[in-house]
TIMARRO-491123 format. One record per residue (C-alpha): residue in three letters; x, y, z. Coordinates in steps of 0.05 Angstrom, whole numbers. Layout:
// residues N
- residu | east | north | up
- ALA | X | Y | Z
...
This chain:
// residues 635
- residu | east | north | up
- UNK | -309 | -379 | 247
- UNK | -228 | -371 | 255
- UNK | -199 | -315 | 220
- UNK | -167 | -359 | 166
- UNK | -234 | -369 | 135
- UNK | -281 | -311 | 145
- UNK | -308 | -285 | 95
- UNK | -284 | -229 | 70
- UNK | -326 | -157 | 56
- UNK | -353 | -155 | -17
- UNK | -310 | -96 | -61
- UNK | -337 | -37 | -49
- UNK | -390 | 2 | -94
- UNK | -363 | 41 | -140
- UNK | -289 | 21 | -150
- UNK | -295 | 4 | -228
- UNK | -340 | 68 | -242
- UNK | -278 | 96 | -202
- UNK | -227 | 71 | -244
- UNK | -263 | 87 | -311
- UNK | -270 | 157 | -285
- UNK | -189 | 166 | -266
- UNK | -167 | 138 | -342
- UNK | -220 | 184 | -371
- UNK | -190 | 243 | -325
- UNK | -117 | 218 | -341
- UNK | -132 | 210 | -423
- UNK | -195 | 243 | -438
- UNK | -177 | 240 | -518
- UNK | -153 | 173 | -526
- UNK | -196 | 135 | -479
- UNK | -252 | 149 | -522
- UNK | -223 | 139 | -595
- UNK | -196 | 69 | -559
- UNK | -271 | 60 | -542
- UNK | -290 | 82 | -618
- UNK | -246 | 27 | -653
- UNK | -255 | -23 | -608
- UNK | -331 | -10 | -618
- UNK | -326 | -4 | -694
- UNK | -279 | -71 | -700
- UNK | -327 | -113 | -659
- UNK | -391 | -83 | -706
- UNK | -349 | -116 | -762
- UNK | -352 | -185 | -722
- UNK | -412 | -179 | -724
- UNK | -431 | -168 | -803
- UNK | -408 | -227 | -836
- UNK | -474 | -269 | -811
- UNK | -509 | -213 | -851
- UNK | -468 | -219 | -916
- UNK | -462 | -297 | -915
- UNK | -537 | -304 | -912
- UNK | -542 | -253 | -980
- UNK | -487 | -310 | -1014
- UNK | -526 | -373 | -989
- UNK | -595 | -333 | -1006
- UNK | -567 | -322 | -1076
- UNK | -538 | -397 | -1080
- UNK | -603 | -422 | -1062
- UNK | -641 | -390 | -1109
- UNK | -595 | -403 | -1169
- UNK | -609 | -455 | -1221
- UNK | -563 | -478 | -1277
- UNK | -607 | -453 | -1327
- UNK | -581 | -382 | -1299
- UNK | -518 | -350 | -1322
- UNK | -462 | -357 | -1277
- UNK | -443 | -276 | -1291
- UNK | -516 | -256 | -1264
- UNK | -498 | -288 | -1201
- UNK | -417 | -275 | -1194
- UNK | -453 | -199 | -1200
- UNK | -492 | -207 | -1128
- UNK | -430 | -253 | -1092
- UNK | -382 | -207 | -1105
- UNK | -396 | -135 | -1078
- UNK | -415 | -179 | -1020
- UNK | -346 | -214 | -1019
- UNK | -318 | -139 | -1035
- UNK | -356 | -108 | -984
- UNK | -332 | -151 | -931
- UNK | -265 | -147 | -949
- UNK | -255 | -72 | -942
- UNK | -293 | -79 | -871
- UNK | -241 | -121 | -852
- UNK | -177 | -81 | -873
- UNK | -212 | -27 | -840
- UNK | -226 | -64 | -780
- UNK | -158 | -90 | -778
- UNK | -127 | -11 | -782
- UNK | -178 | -3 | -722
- UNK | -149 | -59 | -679
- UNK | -76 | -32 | -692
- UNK | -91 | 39 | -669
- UNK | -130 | 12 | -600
- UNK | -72 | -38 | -598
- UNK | -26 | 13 | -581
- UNK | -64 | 61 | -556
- UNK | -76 | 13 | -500
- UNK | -3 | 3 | -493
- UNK | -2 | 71 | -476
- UNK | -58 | 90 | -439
- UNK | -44 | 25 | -401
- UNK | 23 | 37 | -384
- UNK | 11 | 123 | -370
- UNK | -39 | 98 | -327
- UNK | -2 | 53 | -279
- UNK | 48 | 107 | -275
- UNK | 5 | 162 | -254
- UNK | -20 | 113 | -210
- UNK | 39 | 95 | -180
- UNK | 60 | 168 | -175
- UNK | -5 | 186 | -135
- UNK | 5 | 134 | -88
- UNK | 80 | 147 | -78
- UNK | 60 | 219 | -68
- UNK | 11 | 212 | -16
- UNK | 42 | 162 | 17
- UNK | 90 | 216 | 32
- UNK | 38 | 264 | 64
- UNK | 15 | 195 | 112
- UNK | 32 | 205 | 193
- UNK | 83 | 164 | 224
- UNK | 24 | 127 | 251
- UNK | 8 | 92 | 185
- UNK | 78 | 66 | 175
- UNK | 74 | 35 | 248
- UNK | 11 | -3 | 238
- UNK | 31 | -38 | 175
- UNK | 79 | -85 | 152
- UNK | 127 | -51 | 100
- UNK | 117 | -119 | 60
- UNK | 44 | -114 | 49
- UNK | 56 | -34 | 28
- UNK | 98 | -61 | -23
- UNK | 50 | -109 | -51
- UNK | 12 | -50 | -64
- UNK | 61 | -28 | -123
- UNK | 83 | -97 | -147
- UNK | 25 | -141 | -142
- UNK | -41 | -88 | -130
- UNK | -17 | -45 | -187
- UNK | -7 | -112 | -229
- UNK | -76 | -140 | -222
- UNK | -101 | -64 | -244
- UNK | -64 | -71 | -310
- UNK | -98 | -137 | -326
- UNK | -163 | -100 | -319
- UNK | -144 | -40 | -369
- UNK | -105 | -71 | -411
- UNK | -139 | -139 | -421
- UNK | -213 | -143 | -384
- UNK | -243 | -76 | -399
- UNK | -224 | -84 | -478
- UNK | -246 | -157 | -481
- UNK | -311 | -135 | -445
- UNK | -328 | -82 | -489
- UNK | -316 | -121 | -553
- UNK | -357 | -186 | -528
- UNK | -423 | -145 | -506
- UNK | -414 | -106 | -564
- UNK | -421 | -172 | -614
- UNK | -465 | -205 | -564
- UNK | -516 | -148 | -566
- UNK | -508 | -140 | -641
- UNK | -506 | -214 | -664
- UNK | -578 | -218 | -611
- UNK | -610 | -163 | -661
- UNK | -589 | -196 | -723
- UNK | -619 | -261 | -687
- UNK | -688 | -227 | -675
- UNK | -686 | -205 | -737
- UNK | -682 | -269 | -770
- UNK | -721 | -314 | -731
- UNK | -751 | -298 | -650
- UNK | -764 | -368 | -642
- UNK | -692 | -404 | -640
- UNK | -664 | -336 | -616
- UNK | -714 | -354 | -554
- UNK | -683 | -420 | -560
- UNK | -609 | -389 | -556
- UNK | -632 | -340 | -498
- UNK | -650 | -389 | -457
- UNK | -581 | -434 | -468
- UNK | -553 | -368 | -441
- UNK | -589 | -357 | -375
- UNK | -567 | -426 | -367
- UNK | -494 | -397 | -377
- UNK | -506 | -332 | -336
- UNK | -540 | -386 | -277
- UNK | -472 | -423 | -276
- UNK | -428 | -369 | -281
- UNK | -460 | -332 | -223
- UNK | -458 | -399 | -183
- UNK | -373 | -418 | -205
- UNK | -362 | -344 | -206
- UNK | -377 | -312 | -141
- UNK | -342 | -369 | -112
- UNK | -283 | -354 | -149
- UNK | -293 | -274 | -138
- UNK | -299 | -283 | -61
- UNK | -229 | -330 | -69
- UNK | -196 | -285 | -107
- UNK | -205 | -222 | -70
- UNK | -175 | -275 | -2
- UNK | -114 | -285 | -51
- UNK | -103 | -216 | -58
- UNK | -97 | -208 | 20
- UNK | -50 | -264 | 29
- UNK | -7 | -243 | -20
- UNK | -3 | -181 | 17
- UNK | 15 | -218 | 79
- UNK | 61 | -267 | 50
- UNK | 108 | -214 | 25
- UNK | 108 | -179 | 85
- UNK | 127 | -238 | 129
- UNK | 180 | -254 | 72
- UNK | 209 | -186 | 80
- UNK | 210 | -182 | 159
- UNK | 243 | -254 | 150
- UNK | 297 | -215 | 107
- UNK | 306 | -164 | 154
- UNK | 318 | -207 | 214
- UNK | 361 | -262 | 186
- UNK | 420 | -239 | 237
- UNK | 375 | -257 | 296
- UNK | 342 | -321 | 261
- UNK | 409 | -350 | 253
- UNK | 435 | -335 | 324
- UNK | 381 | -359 | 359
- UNK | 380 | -418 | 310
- UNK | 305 | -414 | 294
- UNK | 307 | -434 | 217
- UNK | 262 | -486 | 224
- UNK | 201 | -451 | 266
- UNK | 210 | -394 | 215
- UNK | 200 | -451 | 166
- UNK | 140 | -471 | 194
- UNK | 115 | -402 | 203
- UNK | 125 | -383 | 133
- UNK | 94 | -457 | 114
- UNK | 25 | -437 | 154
- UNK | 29 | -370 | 117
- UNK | 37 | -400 | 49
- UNK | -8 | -460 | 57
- UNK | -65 | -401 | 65
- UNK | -47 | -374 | 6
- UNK | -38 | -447 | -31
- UNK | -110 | -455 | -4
- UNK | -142 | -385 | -28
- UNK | -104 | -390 | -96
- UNK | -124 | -457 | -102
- UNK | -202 | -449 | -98
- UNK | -192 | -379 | -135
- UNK | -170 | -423 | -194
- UNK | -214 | -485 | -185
- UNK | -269 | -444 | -193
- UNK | -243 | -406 | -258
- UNK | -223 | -460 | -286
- UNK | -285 | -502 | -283
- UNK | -325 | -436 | -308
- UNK | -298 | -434 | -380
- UNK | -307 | -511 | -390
- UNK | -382 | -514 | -369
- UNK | -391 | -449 | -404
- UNK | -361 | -481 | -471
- UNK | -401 | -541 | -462
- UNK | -463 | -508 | -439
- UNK | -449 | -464 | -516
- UNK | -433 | -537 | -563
- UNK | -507 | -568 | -532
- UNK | -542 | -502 | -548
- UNK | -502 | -505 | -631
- UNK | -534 | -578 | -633
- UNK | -605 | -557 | -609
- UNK | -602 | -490 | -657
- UNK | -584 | -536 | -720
- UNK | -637 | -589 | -697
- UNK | -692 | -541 | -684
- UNK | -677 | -510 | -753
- UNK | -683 | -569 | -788
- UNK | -743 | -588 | -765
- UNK | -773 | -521 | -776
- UNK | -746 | -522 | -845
- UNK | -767 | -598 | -855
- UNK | -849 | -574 | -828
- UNK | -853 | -515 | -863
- UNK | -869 | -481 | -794
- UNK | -880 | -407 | -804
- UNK | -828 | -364 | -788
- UNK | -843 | -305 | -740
- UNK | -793 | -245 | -747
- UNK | -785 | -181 | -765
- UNK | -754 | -202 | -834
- UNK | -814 | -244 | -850
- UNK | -770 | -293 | -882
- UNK | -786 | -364 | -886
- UNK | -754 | -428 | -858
- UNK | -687 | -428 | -910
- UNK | -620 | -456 | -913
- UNK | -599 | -379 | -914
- UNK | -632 | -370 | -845
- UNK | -605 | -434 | -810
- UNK | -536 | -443 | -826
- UNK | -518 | -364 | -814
- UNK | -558 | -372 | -748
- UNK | -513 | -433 | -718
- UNK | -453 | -386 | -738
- UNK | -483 | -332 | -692
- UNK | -505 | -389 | -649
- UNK | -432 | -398 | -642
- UNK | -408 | -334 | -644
- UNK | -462 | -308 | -593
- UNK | -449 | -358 | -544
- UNK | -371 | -357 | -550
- UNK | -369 | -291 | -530
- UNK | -415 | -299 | -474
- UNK | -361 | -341 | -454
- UNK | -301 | -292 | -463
- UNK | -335 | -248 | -427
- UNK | -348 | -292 | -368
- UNK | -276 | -303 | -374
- UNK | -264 | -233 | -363
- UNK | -299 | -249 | -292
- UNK | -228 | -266 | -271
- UNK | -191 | -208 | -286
- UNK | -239 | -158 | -265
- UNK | -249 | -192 | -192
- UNK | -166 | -183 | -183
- UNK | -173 | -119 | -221
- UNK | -226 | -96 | -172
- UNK | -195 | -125 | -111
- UNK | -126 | -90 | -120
- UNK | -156 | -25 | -146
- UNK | -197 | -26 | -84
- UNK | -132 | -44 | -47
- UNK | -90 | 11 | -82
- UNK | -154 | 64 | -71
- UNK | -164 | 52 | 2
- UNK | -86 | 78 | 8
- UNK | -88 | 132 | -35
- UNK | -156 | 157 | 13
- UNK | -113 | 154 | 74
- UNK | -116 | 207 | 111
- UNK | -56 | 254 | 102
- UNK | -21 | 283 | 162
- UNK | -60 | 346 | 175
- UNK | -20 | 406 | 186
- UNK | -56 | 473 | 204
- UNK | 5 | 506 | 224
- UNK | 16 | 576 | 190
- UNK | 74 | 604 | 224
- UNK | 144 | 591 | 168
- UNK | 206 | 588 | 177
- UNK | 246 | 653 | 133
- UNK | 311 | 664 | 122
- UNK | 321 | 733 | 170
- UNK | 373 | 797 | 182
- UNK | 373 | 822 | 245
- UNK | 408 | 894 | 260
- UNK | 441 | 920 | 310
- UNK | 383 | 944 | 347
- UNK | 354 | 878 | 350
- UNK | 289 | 882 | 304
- UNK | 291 | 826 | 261
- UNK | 268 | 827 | 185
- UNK | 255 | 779 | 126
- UNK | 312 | 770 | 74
- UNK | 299 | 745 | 10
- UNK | 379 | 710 | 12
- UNK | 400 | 660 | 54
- UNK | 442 | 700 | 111
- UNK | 448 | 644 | 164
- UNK | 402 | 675 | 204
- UNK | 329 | 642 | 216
- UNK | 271 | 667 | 245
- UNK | 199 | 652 | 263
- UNK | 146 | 688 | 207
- UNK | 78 | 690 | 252
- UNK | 14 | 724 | 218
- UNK | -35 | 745 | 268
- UNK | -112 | 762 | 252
- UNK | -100 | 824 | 251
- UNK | -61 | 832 | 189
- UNK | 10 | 851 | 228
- UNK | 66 | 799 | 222
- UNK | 111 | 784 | 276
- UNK | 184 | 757 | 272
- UNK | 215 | 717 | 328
- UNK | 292 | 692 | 323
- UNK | 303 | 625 | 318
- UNK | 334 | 607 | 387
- UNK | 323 | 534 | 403
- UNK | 279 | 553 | 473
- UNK | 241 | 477 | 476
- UNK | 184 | 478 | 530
- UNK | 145 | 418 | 543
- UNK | 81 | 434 | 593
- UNK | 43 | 384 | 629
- UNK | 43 | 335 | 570
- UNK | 0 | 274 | 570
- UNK | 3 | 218 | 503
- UNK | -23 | 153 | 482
- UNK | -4 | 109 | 415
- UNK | -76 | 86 | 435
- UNK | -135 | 121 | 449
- UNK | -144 | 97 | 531
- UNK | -80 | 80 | 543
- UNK | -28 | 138 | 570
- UNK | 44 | 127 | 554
- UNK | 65 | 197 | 573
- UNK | 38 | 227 | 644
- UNK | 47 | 298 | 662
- UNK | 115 | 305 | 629
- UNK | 147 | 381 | 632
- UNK | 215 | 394 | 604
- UNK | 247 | 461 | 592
- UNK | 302 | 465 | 543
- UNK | 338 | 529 | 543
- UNK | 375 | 555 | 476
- UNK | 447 | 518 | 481
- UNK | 424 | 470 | 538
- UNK | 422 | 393 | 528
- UNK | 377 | 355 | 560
- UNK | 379 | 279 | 570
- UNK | 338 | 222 | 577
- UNK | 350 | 160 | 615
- UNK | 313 | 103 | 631
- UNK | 294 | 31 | 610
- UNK | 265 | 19 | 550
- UNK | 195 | 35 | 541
- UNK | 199 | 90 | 593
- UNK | 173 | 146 | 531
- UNK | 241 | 169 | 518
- UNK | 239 | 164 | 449
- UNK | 165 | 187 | 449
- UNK | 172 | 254 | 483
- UNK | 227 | 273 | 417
- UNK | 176 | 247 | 365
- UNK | 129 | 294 | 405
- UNK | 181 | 352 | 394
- UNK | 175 | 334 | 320
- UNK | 105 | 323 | 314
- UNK | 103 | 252 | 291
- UNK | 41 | 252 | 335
- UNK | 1 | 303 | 370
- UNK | -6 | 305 | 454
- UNK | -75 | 297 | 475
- UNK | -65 | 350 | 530
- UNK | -9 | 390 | 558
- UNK | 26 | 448 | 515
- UNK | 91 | 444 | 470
- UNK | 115 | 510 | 455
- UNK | 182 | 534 | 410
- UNK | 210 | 600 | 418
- UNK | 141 | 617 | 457
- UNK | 106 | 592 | 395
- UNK | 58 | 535 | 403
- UNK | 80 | 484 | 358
- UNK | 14 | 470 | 330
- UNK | 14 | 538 | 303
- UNK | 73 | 524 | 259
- UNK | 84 | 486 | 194
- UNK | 103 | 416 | 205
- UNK | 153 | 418 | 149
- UNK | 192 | 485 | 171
- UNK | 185 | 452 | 256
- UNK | 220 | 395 | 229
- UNK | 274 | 435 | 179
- UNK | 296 | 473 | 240
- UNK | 305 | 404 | 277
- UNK | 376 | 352 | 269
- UNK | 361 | 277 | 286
- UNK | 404 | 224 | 289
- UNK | 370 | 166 | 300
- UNK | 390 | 90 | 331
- UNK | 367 | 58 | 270
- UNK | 414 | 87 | 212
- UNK | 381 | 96 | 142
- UNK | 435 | 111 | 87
- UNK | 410 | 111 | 15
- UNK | 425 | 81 | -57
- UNK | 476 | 140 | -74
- UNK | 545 | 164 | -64
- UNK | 569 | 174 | 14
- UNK | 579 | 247 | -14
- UNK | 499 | 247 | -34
- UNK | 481 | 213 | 30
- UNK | 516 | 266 | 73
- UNK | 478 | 320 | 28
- UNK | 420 | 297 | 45
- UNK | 416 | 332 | 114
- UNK | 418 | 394 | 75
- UNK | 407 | 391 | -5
- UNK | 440 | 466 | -18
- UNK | 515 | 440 | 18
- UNK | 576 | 443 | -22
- UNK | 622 | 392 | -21
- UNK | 661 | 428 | 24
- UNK | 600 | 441 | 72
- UNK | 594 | 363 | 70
- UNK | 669 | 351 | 85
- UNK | 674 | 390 | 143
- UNK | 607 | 350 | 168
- UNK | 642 | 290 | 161
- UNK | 705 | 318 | 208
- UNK | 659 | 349 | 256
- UNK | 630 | 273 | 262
- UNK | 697 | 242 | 265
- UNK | 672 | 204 | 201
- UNK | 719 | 233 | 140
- UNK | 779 | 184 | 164
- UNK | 746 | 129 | 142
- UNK | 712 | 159 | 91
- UNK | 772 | 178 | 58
- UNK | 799 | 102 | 64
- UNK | 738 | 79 | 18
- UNK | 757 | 54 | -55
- UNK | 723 | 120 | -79
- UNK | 731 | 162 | -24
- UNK | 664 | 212 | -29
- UNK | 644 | 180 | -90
- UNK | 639 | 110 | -63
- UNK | 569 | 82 | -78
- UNK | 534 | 60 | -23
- UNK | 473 | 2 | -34
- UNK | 426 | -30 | 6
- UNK | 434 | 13 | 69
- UNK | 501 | 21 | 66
- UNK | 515 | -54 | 79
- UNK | 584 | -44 | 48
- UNK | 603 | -10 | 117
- UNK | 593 | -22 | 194
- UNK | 544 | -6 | 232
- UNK | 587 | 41 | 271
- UNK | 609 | 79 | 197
- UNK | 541 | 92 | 181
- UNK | 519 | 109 | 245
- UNK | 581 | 159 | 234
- UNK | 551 | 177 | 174
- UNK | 481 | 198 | 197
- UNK | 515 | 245 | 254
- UNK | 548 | 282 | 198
- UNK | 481 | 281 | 151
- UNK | 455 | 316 | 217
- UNK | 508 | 360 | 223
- UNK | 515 | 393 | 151
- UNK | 447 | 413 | 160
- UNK | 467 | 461 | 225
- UNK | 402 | 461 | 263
- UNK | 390 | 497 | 323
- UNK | 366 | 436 | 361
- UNK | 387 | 369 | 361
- UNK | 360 | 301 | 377
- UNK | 407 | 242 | 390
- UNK | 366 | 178 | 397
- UNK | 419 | 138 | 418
- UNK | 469 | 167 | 368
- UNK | 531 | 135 | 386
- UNK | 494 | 72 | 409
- UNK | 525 | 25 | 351
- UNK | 592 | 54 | 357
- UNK | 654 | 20 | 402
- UNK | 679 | 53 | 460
- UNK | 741 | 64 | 419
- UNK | 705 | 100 | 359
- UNK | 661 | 135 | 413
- UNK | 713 | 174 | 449
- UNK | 743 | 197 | 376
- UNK | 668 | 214 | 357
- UNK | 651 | 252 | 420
- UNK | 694 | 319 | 408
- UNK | 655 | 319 | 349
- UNK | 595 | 313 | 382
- UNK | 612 | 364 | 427
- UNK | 627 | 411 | 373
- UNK | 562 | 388 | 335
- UNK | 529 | 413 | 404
- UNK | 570 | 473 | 418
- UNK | 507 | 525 | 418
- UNK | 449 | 483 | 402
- UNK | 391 | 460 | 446
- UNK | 407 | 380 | 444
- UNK | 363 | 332 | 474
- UNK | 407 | 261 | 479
- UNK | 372 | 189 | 494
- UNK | 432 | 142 | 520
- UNK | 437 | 84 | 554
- UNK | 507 | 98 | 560
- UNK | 512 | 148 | 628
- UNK | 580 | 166 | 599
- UNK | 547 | 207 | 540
- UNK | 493 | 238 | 586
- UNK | 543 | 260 | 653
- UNK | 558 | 325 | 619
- UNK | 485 | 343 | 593
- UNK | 449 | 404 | 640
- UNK | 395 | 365 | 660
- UNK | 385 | 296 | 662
- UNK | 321 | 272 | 662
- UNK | 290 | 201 | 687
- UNK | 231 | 168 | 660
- UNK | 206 | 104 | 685
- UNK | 131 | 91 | 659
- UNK | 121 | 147 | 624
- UNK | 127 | 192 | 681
- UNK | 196 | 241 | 697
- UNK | 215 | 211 | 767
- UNK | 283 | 256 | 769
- UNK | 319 | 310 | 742
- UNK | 373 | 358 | 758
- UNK | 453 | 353 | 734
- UNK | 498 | 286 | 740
- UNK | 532 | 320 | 809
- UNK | 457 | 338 | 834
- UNK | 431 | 265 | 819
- UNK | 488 | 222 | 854
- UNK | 473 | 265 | 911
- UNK | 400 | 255 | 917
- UNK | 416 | 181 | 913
- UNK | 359 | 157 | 878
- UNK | 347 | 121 | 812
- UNK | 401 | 159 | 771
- UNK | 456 | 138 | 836
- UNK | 433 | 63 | 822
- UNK | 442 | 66 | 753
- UNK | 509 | 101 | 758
- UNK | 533 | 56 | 817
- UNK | 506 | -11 | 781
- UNK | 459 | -23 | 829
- UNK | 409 | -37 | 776
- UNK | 409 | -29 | 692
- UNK | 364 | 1 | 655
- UNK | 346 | -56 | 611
């Protein structure tokens, strides 16, 4: 069976009880007094077939020899009585009216809040292994489907059962023998609607996976429109997107068909049953058959024409609630959606040594300051109660350190590097040679599966992932500027900088002379990823985001990688003032921004073929000499 059309899992136990247990958590008060009048309005449905029988009984039974007074005396507190029920069953669908509104609305934002929040706490690894497109589906179209199912299903549910199973004892208590009749008009209904609706449920959760994947090829189409149009490939991106869409055409399609039929029959199914209820009664009435119920009535007018009303009352909503099918199936299917990423496991982090602001006197003992002095150190608890502070120094030592994206497969073999405080270290290599990998190491976007990483002589498992990263500046190839001013975008390196702080970033980068040529200078607004500058002006921009937030070690993933030679010369005595006194670890391509680095490392396959200083590797005439000479590229 291809992939297209396998059939997908069934939702998974428990998701409704699961999302009638988070709007009970989230409204514990007005969840049930929504329940109460929605109860109490549909109990009022219900009465009328009560009341109307009491008129008709009364109408029956009256003769023109009576006085018209006797018998306006029984109609009207009947008349009365219903009235008032329905005044005060129209106050109770106001209040659950709005209250839905609310609890609806709360709801979805809580819910989008939780899943915003812990998508936050998600590894690297998450982001990598799914398409940004179908994560957004989870907040436009998931999170959509789920406010069908509060707002609309769930209140339409309880409202139909609640007149279906009070209308079914006012039946049996009238007459067992056409409510037997009715009853079995209904297993009829519940025998198609399990037949057209599973069909339609197992369509409908398909849908909900397409649409997933059809916004996420539309948005990697977005993104790569530059390289569409140069390589001129409109029309197989055409076709792509057309086999994409025809899938969901085709799961939409049957999703509907199905739904559609379902109300029809249903109806149908319901007007066959009214004709057989009003034939049956006549003939009961017409042979004088004997009635058997709990009222012990007989065979009237009063019992027949209130019973087709409930006839048609009972079977109509039977079919509102199979209606409800539809809703609850999406409902379900992007609740299960939206749980499954909220129960993604969170990047675990058992580290317990923090990062403190520290003083250190003149005989070198280093304490914990409650004021930010410049200063950093290492706060390490030990199991004996004592605390230990180490100075934060930049010392980066990487120890026979193996790594796979994949359990099996090794991208990283036996890699040691040993960054001194103030040293840089550079990586060269082609792409693919673990470069990049060995500084998302550093930063624990993923863990080694052997070898040791320590900082400072601290094992970096043993500290918090947020205060490992705080002490670390990255600046990576692919620039990510924000919806804010280029003032706030600098600040974001480091959200305590004055202005000032963020000004002289921006000269250390080589970035305020341009920035100072903008229509608003600071305060120009920046939108959709900067796209109102070049790529070499944000990339300028993310060097000084990095440097404003003064970090003892920095990683440049190919910092200067988007910026012309021109701009790169006037950008590197920033750089080298951004490095003055910090361990940096630099990824180039360009040997021009590596020659000066300490050590230069290669990689090829994972593994460090050479290191040693730019003089040290032309002499050894190896792989570095090659590169340098043009012997061979790196790519």
């Amino acid at each position: 069976m291809s992939a297209q059309h396998k059939r997908p899992a069934p939702p998974k136990k428990g998701v409704f009880g699961r999302v009638l247990k988070t709007l009970i958590r989230y409204y514990p008060a007005m969840v049930p007094l929504t329940a109460v009048c929605i109860l109490f309005s549909s109990l009022v449905a219900a009465v009328p077939d009560i009341l109307i029988k009491r008129v008709i009984a009364v109408i029956e039974t009256w003769q023109p020899s009576r006085n018209w007074d006797s018998a306006a005396k029984e109609i009207l507190p009947q008349i009365l009585v219903m009235a008032i029920l329905y005044v005060i069953s129209l106050g109770a669908v106001f209040l659950y009216t709005q209250l839905m509104a609310v609890i609806t609305q709360g709801y979805l934002h809580k819910m989008r809040c939780s899943m915003f929040k812990g998508m936050q706490n998600l590894p690297l690894r998450f982001f990598d292994t799914h398409k940004h497109g179908d994560i957004m589906s989870y907040y436009t179209n998931d999170i959509d489907t789920l406010r069908q199912l509060i707002s609309q299903a769930i209140p339409s549910l309880i409202r139909s059962g609640t007149i279906i199973v009070c209308v079914l004892g006012i039946m049996l208590y009238y007459s067992v023998w056409m409510t037997l009749l009715v009853l079995g008009g209904v297993l009829a209904m519940m025998f198609v609607s399990k037949k057209i609706g599973g069909g339609s449920a197992k369509y409908f959760m398909r849908q909900q996976k397409s649409i997933g994947k059809t916004e996420g090829f539309v948005q990697e189409m977005m993104n790569g429109q530059k390289v569409i149009k140069v390589f001129s490939r409109e029309g197989a991106v055409c076709k792509d997107f057309d086999d994409v869409n025809e899938e969901l055409f085709q799961d939409s399609y049957r999703a509907h068909a199905y739904a559609n039929t379902l109300g029809p029959v249903i109806m149908n199914i319901g007007n066959v049953l009214y004709v057989l209820i009003a034939v049956a009664g006549g003939i009961l009435m017409l042979t004088g058959a004997k009635n058997f119920s709990i009222s012990r009535l007989p065979f009237t007018i009063s019992i027949v024409v209130p019973f087709l009303n409930m006839t048609k009352q009972f079977t109509g909503n039977v079919n509102q609630a199979s209606q409800q099918i539809n809703s609850i199936v999406m409902g379900l299917a992007g609740a299960e959606r939206i749980f499954d990423l909220m129960d993604q496991q969170p990047e675990t982090d058992e580290g317990y040594v923090t990062l403190v602001n520290a003083r250190i006197d003149a005989d070198g003992s280093v304490h914990e300051s409650d004021k930010h002095t410049g200063q950093w150190a290492w706060k390490h608890p030990h199991g004996d109660g004592t605390i230990t502070y180490t100075p934060l120094r930049g010392d980066v030592r990487m120890t026979n350190v193996d790594f796979g994206y994949v359990e099996g497969k090794t991208v990283l073999h036996d890699v040691s590097v040993f960054a001194e405080p103030g040293q840089k270290v550079a990586f060269v290599g082609a792409t693919g040679a673990g470069k990049t990998t060995i500084t998302n190491l550093i930063n624990r976007f993923y863990d080694i599966a052997d070898g040791k990483i320590r900082y400072d002589g601290i094992n970096i498992n043993k500290i918090k992932k947020a205060d490992l990263r705080r002490s670390l500046g990255i600046v990576l190839q692919d620039t990510n500027l924000f919806t804010g001013t280029v003032m706030e975008n600098i600040r974001y390196g480091n959200l305590d900088a004055t202005d000032e702080e963020c000004r002289q970033a921006a000269k250390l980068a080589g970035a305020d002379d341009f920035i100072t040529r903008l229509p608003d200078g600071y305060n120009t607004m920046l939108t959709g990823n900067g796209s109102n500058l070049s790529q070499g002006q944000r990339q300028l921009l993310a060097i000084a985001r990095a440097a404003v937030a003064d970090p003892p070690v920095m990683i440049l993933d190919e910092a200067t990688s988007s910026i012309d030679t021109r701009t790169e010369s006037i950008v590197q005595q920033g750089m080298d003032k951004l490095m003055e006194g910090r361990t940096v670890f630099i990824i180039a391509h360009r040997l021009s921004t590596v020659m000066n680095s300490d050590v230069i490392m290669v990689l090829d396959h994972g593994r460090i073929i050479e290191r040693g200083s730019h003089e040290k590797l032309l002499a050894d005439k190896g792989t570095y000499y090659q590169l340098y000479t043009g012997a061979f590229e790196l790519e």
